[in-house]
DRENTORKOL-3810 file (N, C-alpha, C; in nm, 4 decimals):
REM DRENTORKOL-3810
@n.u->0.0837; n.v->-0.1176; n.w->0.0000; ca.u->0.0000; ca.v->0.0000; ca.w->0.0000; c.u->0.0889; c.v->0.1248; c.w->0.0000
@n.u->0.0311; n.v->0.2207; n.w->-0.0992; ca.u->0.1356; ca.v->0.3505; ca.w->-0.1253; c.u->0.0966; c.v->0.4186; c.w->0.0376
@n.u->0.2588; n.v->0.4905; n.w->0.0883; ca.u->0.1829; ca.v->0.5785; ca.w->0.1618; c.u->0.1276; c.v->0.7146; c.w->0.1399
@n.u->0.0614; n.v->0.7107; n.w->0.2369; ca.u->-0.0112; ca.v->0.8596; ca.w->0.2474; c.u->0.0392; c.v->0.9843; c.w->0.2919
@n.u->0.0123; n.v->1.1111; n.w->0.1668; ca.u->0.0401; ca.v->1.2173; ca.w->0.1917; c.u->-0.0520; c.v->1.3504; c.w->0.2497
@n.u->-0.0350; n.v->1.4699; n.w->0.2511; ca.u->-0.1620; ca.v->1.5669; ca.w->0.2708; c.u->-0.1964; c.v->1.6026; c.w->0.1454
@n.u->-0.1236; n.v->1.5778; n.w->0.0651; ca.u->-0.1062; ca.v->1.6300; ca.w->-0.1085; c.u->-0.1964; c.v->1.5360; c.w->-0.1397
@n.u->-0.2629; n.v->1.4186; n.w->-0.1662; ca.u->-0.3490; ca.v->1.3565; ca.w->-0.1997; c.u->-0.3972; c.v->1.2407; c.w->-0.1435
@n.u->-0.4115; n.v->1.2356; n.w->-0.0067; ca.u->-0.5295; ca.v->1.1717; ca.w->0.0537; c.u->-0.6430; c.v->1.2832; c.w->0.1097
@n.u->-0.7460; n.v->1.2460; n.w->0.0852; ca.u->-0.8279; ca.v->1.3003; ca.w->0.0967; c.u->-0.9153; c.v->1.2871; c.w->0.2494
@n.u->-0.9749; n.v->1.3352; n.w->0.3239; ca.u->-1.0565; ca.v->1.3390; ca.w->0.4413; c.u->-1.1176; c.v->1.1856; c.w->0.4057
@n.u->-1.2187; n.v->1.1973; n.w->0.3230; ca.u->-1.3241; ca.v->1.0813; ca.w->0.3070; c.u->-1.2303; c.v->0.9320; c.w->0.2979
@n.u->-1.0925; n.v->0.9242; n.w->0.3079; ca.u->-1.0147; ca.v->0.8171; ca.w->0.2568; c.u->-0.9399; c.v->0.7985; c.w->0.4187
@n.u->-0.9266; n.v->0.9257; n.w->0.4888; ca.u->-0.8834; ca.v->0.8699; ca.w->0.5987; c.u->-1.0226; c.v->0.8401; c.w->0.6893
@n.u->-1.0718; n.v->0.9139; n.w->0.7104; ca.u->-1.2430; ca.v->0.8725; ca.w->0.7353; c.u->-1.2408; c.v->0.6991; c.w->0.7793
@n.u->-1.2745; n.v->0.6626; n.w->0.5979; ca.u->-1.2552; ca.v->0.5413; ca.w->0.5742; c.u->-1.1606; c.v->0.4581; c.w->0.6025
@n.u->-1.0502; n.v->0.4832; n.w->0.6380; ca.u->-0.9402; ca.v->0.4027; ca.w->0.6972; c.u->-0.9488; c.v->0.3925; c.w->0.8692
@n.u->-0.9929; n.v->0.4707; n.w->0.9617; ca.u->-1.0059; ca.v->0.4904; ca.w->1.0615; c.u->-1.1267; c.v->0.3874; c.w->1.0711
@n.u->-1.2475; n.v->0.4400; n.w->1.0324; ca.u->-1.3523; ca.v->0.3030; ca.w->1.0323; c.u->-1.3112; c.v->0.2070; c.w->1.0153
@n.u->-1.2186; n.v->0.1454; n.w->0.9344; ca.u->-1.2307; ca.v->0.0346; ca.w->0.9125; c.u->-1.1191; c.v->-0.0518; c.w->0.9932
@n.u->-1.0289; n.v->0.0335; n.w->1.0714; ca.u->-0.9558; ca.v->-0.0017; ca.w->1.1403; c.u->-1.0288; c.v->-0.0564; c.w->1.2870
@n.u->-1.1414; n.v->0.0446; n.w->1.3432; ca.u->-1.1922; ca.v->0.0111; ca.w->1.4615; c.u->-1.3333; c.v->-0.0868; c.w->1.4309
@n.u->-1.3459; n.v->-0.1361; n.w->1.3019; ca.u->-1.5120; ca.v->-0.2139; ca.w->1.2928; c.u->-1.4203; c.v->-0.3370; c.w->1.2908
@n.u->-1.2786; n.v->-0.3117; n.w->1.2050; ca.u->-1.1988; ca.v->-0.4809; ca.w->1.2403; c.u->-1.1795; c.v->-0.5274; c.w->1.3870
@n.u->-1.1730; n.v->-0.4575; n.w->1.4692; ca.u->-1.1659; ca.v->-0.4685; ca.w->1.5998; c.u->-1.2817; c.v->-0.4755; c.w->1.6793
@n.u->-1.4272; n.v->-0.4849; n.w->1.6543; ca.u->-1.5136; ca.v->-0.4493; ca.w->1.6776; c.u->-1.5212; c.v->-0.3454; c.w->1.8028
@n.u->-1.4727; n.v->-0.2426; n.w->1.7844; ca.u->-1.4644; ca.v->-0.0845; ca.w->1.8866; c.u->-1.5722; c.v->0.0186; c.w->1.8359
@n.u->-1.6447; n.v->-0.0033; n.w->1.7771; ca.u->-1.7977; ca.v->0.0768; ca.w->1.7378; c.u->-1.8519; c.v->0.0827; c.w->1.8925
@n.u->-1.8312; n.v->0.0052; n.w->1.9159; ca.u->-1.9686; ca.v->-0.0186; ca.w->2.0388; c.u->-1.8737; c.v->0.0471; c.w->2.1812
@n.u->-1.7874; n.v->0.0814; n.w->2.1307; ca.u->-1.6585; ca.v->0.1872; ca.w->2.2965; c.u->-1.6731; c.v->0.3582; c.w->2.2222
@n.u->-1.7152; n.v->0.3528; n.w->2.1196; ca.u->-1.6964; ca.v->0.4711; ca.w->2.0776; c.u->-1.8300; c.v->0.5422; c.w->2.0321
@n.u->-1.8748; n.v->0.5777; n.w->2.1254; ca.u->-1.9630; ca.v->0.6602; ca.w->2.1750; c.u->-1.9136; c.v->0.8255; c.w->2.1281
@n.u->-1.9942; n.v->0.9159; n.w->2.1139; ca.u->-1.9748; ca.v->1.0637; ca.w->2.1452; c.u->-1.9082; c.v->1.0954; c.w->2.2550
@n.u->-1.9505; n.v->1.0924; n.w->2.3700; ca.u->-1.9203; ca.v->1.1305; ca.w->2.4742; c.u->-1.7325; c.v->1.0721; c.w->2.4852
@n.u->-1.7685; n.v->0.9347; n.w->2.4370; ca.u->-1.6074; ca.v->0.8713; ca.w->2.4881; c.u->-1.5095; c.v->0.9253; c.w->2.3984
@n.u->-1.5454; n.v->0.9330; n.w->2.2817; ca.u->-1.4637; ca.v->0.9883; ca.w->2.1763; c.u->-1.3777; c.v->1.1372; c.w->2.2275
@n.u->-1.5162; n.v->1.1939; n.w->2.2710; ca.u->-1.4688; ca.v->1.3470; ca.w->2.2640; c.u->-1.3398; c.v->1.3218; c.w->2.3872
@n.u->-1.3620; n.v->1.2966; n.w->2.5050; ca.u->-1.2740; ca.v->1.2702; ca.w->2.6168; c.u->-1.1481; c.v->1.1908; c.w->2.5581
@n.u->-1.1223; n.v->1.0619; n.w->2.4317; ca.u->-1.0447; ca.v->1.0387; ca.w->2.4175; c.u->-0.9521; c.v->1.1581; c.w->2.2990
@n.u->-0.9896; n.v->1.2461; n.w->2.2925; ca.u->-0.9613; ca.v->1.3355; ca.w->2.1851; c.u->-0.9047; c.v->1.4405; c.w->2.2702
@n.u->-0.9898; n.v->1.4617; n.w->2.3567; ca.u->-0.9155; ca.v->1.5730; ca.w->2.4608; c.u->-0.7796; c.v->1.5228; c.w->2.5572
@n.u->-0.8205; n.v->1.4034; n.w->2.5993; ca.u->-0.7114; ca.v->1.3090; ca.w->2.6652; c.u->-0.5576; c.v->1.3120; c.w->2.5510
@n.u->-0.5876; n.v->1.2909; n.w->2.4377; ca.u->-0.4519; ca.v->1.2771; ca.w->2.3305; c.u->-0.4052; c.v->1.4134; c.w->2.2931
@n.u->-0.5222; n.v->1.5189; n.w->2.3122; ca.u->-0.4636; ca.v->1.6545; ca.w->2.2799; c.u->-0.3819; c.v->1.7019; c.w->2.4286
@n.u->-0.3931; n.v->1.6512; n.w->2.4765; ca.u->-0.2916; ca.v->1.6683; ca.w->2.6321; c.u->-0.1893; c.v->1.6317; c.w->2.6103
@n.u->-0.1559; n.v->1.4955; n.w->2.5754; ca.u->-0.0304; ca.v->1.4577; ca.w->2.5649; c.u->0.0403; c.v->1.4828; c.w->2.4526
@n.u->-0.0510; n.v->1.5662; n.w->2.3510; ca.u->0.0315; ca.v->1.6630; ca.w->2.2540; c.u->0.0755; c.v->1.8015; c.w->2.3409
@n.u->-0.0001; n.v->1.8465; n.w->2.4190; ca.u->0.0606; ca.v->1.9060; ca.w->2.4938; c.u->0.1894; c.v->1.9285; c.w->2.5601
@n.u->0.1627; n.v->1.7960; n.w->2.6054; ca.u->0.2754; ca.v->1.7686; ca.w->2.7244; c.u->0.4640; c.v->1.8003; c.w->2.6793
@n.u->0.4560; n.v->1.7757; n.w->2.5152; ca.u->0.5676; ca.v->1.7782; ca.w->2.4603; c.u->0.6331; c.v->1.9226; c.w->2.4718
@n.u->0.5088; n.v->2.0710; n.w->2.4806; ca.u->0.5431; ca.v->2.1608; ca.w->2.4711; c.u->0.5535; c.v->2.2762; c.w->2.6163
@n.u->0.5187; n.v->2.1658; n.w->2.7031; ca.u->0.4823; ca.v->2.2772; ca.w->2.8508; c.u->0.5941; c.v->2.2655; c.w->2.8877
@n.u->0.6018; n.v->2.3867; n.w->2.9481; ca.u->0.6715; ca.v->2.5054; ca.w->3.0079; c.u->0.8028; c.v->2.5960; c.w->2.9182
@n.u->0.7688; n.v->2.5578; n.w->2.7783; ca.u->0.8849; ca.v->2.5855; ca.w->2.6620; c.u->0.8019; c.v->2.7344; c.w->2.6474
@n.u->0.8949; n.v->2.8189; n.w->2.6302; ca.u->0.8906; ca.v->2.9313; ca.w->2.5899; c.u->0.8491; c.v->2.9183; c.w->2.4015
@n.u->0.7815; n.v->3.0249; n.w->2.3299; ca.u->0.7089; ca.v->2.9977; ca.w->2.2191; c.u->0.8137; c.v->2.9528; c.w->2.1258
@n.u->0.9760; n.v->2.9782; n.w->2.1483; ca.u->1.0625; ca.v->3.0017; ca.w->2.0384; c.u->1.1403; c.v->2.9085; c.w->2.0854
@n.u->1.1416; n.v->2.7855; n.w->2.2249; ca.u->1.1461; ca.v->2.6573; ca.w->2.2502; c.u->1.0642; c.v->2.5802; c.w->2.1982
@n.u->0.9752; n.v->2.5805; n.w->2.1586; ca.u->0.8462; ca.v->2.4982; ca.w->2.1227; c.u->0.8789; c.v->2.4843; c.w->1.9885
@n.u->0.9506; n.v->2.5809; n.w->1.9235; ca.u->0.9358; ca.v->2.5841; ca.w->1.7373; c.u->1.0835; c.v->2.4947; c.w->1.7600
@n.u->1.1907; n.v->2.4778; n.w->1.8033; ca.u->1.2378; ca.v->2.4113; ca.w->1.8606; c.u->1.2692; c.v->2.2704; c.w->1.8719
@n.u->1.1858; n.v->2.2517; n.w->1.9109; ca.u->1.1180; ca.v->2.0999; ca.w->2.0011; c.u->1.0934; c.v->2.0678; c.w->1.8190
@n.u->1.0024; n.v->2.0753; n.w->1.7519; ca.u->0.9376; ca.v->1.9823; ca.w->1.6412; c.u->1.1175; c.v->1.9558; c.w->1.5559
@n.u->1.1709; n.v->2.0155; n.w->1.5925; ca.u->1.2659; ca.v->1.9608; ca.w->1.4814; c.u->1.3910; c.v->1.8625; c.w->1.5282
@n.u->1.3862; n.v->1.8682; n.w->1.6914; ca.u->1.4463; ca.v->1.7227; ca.w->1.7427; c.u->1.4114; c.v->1.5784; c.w->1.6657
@n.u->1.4661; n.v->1.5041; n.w->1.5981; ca.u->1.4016; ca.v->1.3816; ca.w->1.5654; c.u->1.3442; c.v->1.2801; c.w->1.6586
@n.u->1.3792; n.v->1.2821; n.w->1.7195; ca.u->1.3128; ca.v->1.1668; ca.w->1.8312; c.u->1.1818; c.v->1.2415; c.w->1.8927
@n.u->1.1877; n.v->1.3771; n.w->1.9212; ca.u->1.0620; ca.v->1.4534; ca.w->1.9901; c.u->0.9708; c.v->1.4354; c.w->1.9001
@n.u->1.0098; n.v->1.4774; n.w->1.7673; ca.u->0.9270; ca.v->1.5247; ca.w->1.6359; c.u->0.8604; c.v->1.3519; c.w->1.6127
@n.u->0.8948; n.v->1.2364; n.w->1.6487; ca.u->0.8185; ca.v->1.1094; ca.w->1.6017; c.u->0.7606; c.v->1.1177; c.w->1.6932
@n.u->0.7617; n.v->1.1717; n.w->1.8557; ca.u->0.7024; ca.v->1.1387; ca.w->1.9535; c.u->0.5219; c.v->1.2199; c.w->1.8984
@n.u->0.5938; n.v->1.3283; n.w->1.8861; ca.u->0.5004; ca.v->1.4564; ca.w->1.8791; c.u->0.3965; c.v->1.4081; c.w->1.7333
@n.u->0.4560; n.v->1.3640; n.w->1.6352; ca.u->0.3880; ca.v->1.3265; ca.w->1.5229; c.u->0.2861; c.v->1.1950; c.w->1.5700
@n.u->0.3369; n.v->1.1243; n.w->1.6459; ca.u->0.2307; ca.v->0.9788; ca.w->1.6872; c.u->0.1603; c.v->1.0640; c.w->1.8110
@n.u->0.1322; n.v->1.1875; n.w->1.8453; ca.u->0.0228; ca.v->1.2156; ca.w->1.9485; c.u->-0.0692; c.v->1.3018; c.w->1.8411
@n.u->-0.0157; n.v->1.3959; n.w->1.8055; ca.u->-0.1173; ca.v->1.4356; ca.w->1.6275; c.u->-0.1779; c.v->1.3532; c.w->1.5756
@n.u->-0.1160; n.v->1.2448; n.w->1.5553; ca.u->-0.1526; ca.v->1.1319; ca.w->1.4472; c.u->-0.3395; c.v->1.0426; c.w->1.5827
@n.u->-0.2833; n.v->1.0456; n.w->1.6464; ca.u->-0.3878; ca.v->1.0369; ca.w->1.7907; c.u->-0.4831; c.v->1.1109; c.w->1.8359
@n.u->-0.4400; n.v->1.2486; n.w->1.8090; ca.u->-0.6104; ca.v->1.3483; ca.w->1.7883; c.u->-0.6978; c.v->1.3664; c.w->1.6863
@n.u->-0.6330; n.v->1.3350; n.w->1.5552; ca.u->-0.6706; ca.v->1.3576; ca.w->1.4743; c.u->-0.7443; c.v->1.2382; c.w->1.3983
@n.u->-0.6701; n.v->1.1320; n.w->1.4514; ca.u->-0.7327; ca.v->0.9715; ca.w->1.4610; c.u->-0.8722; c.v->0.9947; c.w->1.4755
@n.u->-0.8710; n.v->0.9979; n.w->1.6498; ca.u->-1.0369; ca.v->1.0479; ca.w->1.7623; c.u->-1.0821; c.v->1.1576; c.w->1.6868
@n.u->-1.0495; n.v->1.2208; n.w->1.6171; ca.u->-1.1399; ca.v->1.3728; ca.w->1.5721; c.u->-1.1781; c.v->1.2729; c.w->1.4508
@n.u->-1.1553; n.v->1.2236; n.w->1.3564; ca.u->-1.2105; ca.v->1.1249; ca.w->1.2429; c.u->-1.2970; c.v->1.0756; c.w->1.2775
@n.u->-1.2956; n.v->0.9620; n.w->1.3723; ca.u->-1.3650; ca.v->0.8545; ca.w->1.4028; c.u->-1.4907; c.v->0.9435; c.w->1.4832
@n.u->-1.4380; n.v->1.0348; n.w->1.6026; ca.u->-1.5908; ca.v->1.1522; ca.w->1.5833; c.u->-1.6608; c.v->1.1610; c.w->1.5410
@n.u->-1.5972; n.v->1.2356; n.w->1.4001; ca.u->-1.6833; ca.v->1.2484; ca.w->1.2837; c.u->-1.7470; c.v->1.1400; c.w->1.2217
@n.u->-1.7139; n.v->1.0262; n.w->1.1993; ca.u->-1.7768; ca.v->0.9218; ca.w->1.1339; c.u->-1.9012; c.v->0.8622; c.w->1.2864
@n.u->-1.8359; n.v->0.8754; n.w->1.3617; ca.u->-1.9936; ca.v->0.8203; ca.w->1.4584; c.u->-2.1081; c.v->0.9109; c.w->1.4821
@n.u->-2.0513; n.v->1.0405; n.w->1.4669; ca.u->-2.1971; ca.v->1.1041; ca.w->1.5025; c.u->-2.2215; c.v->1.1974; c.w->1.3121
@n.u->-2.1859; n.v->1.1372; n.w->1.2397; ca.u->-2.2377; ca.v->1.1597; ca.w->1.0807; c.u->-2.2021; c.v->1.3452; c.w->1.0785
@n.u->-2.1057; n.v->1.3471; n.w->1.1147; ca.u->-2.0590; ca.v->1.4995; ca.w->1.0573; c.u->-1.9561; c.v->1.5180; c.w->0.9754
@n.u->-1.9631; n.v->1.6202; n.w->0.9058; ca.u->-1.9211; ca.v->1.6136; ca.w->0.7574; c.u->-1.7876; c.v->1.7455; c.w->0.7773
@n.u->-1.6274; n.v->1.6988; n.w->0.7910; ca.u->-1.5205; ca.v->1.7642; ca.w->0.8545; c.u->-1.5188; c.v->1.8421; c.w->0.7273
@n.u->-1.5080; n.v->1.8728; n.w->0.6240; ca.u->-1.4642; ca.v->1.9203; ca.w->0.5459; c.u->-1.5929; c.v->2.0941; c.w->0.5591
@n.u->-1.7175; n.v->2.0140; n.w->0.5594; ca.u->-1.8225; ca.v->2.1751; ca.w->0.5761; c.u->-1.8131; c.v->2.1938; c.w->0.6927
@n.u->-1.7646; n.v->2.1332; n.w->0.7908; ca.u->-1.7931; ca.v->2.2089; ca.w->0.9775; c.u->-1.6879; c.v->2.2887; c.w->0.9629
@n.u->-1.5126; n.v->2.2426; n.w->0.8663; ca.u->-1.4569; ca.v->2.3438; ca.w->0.8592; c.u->-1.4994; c.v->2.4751; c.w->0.7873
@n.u->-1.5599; n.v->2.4630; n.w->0.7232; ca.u->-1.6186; ca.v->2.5937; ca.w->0.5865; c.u->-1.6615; c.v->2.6751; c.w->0.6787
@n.u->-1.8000; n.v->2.6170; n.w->0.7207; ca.u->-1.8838; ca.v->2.6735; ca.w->0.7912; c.u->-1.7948; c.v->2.7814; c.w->0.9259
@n.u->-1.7013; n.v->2.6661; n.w->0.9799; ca.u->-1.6422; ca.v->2.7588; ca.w->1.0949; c.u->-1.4850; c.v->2.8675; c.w->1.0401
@n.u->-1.5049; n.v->2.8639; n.w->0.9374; ca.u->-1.3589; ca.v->2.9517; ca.w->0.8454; c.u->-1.4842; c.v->3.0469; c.w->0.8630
@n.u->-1.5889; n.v->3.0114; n.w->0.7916; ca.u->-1.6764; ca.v->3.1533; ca.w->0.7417; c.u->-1.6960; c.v->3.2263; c.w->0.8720
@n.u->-1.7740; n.v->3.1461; n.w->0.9856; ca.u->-1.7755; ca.v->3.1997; ca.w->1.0903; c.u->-1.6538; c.v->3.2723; c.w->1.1873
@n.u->-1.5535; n.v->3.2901; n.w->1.1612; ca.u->-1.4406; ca.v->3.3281; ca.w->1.2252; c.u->-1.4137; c.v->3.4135; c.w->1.1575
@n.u->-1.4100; n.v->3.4091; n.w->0.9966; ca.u->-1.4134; ca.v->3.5552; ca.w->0.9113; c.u->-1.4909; c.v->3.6785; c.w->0.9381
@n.u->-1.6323; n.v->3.6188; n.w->0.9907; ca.u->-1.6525; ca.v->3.7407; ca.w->1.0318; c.u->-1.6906; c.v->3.7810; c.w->1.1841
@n.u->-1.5611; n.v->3.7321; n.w->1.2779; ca.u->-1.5553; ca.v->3.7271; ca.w->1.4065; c.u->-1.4587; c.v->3.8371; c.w->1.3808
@n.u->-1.3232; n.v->3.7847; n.w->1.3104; ca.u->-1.2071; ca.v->3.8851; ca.w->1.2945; c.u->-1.2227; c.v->3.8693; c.w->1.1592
@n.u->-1.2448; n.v->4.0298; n.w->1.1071; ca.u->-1.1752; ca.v->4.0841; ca.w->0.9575; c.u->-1.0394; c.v->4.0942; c.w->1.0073
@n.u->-1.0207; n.v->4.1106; n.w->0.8608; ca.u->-0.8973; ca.v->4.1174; ca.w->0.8380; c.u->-0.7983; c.v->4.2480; c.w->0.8764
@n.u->-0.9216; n.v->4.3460; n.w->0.8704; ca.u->-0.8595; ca.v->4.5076; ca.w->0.8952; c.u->-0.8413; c.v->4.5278; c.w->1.0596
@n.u->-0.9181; n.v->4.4313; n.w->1.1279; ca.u->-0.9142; ca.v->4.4894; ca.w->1.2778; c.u->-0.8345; c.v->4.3091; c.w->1.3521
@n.u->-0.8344; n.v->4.2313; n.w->1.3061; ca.u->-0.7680; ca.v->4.0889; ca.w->1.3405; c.u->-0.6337; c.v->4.0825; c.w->1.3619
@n.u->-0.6120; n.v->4.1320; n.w->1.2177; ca.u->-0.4410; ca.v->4.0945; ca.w->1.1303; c.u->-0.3506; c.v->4.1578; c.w->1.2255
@n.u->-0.2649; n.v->4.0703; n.w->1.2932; ca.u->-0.1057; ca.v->4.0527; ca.w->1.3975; c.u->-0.1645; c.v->4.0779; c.w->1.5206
@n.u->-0.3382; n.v->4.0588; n.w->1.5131; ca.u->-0.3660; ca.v->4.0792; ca.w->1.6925; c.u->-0.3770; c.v->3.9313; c.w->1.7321
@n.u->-0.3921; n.v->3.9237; n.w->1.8425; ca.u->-0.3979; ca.v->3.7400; ca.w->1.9592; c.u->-0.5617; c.v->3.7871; c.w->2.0140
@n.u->-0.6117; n.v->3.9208; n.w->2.0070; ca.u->-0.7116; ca.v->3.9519; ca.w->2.1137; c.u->-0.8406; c.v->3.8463; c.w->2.0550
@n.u->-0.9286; n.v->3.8274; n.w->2.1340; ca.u->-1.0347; ca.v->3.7685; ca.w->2.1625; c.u->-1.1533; c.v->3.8675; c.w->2.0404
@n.u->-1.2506; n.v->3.7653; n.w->1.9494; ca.u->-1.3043; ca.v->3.8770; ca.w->1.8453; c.u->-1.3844; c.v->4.0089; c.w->1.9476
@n.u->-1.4051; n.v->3.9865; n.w->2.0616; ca.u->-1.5266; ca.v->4.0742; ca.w->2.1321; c.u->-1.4151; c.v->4.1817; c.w->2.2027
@n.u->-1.2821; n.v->4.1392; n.w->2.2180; ca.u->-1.1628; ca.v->4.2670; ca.w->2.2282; c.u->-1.1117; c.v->4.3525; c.w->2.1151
@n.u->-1.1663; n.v->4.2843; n.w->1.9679; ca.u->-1.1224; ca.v->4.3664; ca.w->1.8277; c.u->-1.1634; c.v->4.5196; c.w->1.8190
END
């Protein structure tokens, strides 16, 4: 099997690979909403964990250690797993929740009052 890039695998193909990884296992029936979301938040921690207490220009840093950077790539590879399989149990469609929430954030922050700020849209 060729591997996979961001250049041409598509959402609906990892989707499909994630399903079919946990129906071979029969894990449909552990993966609930509720459990999902907690195992998604649980793996986004220990993506965390790689970067606490690093200053922002330690952190840029850190990804280019090789041994950190496989660590750090198999906890990504782990949220983004649980954020798939999410999506495939409760029938939401990642590609328009992103649209939908690009559009919605566009017009949280324009561009004229956003651009090089961190503030919160209701501080713009």
């Amino acid at each position: 099997m060729a591997a996979l890039t961001d250049s041409f695998t598509t959402i609906a193909e990892l989707k499909a690979r994630v399903l079919a990884f946990a129906r071979e296992r029969d894990w449909e029936q552990f993966h609930a909403p509720k459990n999902l979301s907690m195992a998604l938040a649980a793996e986004a921690a220990e993506l965390m964990e790689h970067f606490l207490w690093a200053t922002p220009e330690a952190s840029r840093a850190v990804v280019t250690d090789t041994t950190k950077r496989q660590k750090i790539s198999e906890e990504l590879a782990d949220v983004v797993i649980y954020a798939l399989e999410f999506a495939n149990v409760t029938g939401l469609d990642v590609a328009a929740a992103i649209e939908a929430k690009m559009a919605a954030n566009a017009k949280k922050y324009p561009v004229e009052k956003a651009r090089g700020r961190a503030e919160k849209y209701t501080e713009l």
